[in-house]
C-alpha positions as YAML, in Angstrom:
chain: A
units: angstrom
residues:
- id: 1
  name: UNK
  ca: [25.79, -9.75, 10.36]
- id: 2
  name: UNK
  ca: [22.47, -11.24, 11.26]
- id: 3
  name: UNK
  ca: [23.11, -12.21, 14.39]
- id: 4
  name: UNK
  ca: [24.14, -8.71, 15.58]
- id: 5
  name: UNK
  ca: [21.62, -7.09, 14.22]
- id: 6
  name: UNK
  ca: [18.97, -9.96, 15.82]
- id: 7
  name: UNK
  ca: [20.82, -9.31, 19.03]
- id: 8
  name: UNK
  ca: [19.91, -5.31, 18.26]
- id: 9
  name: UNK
  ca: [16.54, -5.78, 17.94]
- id: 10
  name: UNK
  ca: [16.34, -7.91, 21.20]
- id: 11
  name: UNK
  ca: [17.75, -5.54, 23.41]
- id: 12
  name: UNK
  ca: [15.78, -2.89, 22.11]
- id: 13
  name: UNK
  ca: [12.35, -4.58, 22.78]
- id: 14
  name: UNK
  ca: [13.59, -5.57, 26.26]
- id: 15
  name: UNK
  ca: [14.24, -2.09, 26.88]
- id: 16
  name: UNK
  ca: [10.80, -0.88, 25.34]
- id: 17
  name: UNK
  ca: [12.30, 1.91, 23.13]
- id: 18
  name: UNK
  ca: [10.28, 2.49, 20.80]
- id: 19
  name: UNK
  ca: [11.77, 5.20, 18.90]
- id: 20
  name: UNK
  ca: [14.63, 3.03, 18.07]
- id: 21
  name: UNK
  ca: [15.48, 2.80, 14.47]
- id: 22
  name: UNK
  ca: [17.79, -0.10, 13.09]
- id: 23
  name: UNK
  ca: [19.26, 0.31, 9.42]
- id: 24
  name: UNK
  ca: [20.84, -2.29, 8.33]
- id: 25
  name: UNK
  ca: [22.74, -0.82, 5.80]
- id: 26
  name: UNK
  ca: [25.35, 0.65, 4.18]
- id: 27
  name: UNK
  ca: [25.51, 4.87, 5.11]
- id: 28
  name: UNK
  ca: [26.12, 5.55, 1.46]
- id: 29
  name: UNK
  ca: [22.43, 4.29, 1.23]
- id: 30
  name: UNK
  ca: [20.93, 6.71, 3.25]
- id: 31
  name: UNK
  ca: [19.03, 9.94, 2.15]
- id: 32
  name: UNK
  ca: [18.47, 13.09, 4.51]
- id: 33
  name: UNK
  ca: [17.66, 12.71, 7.82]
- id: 34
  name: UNK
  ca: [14.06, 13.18, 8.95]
- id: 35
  name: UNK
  ca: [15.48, 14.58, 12.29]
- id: 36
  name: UNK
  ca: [18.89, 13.43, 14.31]
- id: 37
  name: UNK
  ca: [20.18, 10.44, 15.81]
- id: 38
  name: UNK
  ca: [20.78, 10.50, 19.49]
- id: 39
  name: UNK
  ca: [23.19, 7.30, 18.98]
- id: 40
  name: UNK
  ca: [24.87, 5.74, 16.10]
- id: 41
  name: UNK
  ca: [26.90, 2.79, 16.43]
- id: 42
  name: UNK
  ca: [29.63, 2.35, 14.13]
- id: 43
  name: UNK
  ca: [31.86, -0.56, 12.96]
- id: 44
  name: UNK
  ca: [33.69, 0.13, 9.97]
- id: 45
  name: UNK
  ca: [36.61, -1.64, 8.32]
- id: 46
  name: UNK
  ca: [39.72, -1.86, 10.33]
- id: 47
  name: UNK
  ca: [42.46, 0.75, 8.69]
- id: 48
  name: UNK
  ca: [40.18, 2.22, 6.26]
- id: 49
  name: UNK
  ca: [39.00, 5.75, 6.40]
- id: 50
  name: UNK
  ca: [35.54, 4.28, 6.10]
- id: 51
  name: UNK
  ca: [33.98, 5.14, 9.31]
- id: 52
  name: UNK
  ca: [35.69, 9.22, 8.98]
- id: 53
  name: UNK
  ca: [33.81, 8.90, 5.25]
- id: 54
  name: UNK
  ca: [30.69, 7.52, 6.71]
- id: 55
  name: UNK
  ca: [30.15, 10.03, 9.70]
- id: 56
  name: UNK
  ca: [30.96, 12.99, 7.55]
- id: 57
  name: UNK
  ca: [28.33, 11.94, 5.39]
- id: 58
  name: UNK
  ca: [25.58, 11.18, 8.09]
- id: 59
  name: UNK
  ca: [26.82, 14.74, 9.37]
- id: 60
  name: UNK
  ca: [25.83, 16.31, 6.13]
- id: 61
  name: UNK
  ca: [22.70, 14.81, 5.73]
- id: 62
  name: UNK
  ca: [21.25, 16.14, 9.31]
- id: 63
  name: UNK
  ca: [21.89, 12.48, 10.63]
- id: 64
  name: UNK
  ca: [23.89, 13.71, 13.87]
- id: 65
  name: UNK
  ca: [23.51, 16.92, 15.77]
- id: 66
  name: UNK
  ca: [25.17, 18.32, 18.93]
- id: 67
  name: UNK
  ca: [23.58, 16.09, 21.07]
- id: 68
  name: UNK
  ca: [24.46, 12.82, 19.56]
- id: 69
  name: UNK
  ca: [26.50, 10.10, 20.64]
- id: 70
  name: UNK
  ca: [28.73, 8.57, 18.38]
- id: 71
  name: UNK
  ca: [30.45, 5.12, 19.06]
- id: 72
  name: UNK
  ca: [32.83, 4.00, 16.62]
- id: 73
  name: UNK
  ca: [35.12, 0.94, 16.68]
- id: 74
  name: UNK
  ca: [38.67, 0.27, 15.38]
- id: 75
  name: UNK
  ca: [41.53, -1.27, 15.32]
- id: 76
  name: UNK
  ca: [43.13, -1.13, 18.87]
- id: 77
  name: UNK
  ca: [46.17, 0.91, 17.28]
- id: 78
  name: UNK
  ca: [43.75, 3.17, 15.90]
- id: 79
  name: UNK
  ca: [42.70, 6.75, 16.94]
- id: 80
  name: UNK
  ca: [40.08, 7.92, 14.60]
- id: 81
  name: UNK
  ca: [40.23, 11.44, 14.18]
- id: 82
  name: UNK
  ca: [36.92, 12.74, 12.35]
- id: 83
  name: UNK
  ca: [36.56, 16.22, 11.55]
- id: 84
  name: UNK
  ca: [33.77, 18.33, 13.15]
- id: 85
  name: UNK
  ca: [33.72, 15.29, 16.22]
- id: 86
  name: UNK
  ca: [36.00, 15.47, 19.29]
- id: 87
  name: UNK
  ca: [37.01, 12.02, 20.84]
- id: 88
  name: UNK
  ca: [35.00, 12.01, 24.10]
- id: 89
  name: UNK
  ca: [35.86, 8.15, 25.92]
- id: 90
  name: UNK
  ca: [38.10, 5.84, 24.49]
- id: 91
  name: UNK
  ca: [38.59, 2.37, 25.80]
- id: 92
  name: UNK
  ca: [40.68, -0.74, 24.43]
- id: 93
  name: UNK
  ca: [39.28, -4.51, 24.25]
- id: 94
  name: UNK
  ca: [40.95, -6.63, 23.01]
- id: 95
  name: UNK
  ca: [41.81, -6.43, 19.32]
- id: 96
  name: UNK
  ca: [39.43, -2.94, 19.30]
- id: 97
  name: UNK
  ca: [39.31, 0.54, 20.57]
- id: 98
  name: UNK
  ca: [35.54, 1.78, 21.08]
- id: 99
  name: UNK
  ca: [35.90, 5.91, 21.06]
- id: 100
  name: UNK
  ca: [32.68, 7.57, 22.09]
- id: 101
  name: UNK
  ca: [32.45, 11.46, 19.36]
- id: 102
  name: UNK
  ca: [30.42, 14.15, 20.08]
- id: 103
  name: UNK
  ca: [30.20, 16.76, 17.27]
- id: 104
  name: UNK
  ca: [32.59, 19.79, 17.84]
...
């Protein structure tokens, strides 16, 4: 939505970080990675497999590595469990869960 992504690119010139990347985009877009993430911020489709569908593919493009953060949001009465990533933080608010995966 524009608006989020607006709100991205707000933040991240407040902050000055200018290695920060903003796609977009669907993942199933996406070619190899030039080099890893540190962060990727995910919010797929409440009770779809999306977001387990889209991290395994950003894994096997060289999109994540051990070092990188993944946040992904779902429904509240969700626990994603991704394979290769181990569930680091969860939290509820609200209506969501936001569960903070490292790779494994």
């Amino acid at each position: 939505d524009k608006a989020a992504i607006d709100a991205l690119k707000t933040n991240i010139a407040k902050l000055g970080a200018k290695g920060a990347d903003v796609r977009p985009a669907s993942v199933l877009t996406l070619g190899p990675a030039v080099k890893p993430l540190d962060l990727i911020l995910m919010d797929p489709p409440y009770g779809t497999s999306a977001g387990s569908v889209a991290l395994d593919k950003l894994a096997r493009l060289g999109w994540t590595s051990p070092a990188t953060w993944v946040s992904i949001e779902t429904a509240k009465d969700e626990t994603p469990e991704i394979a290769g990533f181990t569930a680091e933080s969860s939290r509820v608010h609200g209506k969501a869960r936001i569960t903070l995966l490292r790779a494994s």
